[in-house]
C-alpha positions in Angstrom: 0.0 0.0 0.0 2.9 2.6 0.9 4.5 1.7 -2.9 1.3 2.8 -4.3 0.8 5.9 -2.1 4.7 6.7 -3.4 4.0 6.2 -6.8 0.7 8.5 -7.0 3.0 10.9 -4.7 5.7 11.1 -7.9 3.3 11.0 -10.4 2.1 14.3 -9.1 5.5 15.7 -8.8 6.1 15.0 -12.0 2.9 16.2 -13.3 3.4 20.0 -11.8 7.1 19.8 -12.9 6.2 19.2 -16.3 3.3 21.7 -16.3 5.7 24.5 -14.5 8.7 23.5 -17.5 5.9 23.0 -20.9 7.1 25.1 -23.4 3.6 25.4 -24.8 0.7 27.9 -23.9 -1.6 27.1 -20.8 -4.5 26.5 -23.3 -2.7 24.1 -25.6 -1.4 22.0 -22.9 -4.6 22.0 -21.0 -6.0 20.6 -24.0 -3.2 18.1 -24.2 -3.6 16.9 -21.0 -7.4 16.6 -21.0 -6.9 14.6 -24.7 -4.2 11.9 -22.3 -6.7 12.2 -19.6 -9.7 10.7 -22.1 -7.0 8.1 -23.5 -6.2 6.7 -20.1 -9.9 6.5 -18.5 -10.8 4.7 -22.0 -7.5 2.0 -21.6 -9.0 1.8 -18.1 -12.3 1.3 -19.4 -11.5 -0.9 -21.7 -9.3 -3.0 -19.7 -11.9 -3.5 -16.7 -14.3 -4.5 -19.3 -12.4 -7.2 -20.3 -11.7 -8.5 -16.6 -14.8 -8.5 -16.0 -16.0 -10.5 -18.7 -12.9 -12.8 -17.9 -14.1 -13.4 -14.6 -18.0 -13.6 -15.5 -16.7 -16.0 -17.8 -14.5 -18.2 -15.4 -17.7 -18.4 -13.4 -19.8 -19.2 -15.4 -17.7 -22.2 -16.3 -17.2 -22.9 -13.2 -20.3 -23.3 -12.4 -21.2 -25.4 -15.2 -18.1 -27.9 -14.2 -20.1 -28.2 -10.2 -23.3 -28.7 -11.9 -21.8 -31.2 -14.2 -20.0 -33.4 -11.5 -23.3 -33.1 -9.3 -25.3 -34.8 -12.1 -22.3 -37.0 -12.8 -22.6 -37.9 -8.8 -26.5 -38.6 -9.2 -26.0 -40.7 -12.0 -23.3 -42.7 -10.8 -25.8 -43.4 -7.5 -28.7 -44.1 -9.5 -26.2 -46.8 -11.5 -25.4 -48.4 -8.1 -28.3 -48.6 -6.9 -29.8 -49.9 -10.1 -27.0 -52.5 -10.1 -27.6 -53.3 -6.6 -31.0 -54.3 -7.6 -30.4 -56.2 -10.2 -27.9 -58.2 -8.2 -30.8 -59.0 -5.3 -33.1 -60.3 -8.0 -30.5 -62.5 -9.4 -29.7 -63.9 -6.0 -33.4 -64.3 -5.7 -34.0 -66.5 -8.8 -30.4 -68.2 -7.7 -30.0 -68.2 -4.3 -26.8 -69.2 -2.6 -24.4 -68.9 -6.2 -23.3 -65.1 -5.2 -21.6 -66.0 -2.1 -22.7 -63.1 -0.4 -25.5 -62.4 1.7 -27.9 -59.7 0.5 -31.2 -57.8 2.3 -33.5 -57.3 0.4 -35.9 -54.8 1.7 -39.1 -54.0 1.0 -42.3 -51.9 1.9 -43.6 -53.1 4.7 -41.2 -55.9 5.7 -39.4 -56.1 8.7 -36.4 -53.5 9.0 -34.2 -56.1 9.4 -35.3 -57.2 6.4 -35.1 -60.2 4.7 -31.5 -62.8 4.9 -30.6 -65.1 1.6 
């Protein structure tokens, strides 16, 4: 913060000392400096513009990345659960040739539900 307090500090310096030292008349460098003036608010202008639409951008894709890996999430639990399911029906038409033990729970059945 100082660096930029002692920059704006010698900028002014330098500013008057030019001023004090143009060879040209008051009204012709007035005119000058208000023509610079214009030149650097429209770089300025210009140049937030495009940060702005940098960062609007960045979040925007940002965004869309979350929103893709939470319906990349929901889909990969709805594949689970899917397989899951199909993998209690086959042990219910085959029972015992899984080796594990499933529960199969249903509406109205017992919590504990139901051992192969």
């Amino acid at each position: 913060m100082r660096t930029e307090w002692a920059f704006l500090a010698g900028l002014g310096v330098g500013t008057v000392a030019t001023l004090m030292l143009a060879p040209q008349s008051g009204k012709h460098t007035q005119e000058l400096l208000a023509d610079k003036l214009r030149g650097g608010l429209d770089q300025v202008t210009s140049a937030g513009k495009k940060v702005r639409a940098q960062v609007k951008d960045s979040a925007t894709t940002g965004e869309a990345s979350a929103e893709k890996s939470d319906e990349d999430r929901a889909g990969e639990v709805v594949q689970r659960k899917t397989s899951l399911a199909e993998e209690a029906r086959q042990e219910q038409q085959y029972p015992g040739q899984s080796g594990r033990q499933i529960v199969v729970q249903e509406p109205g059945n017992n919590p504990q539900g139901n051992l192969l």
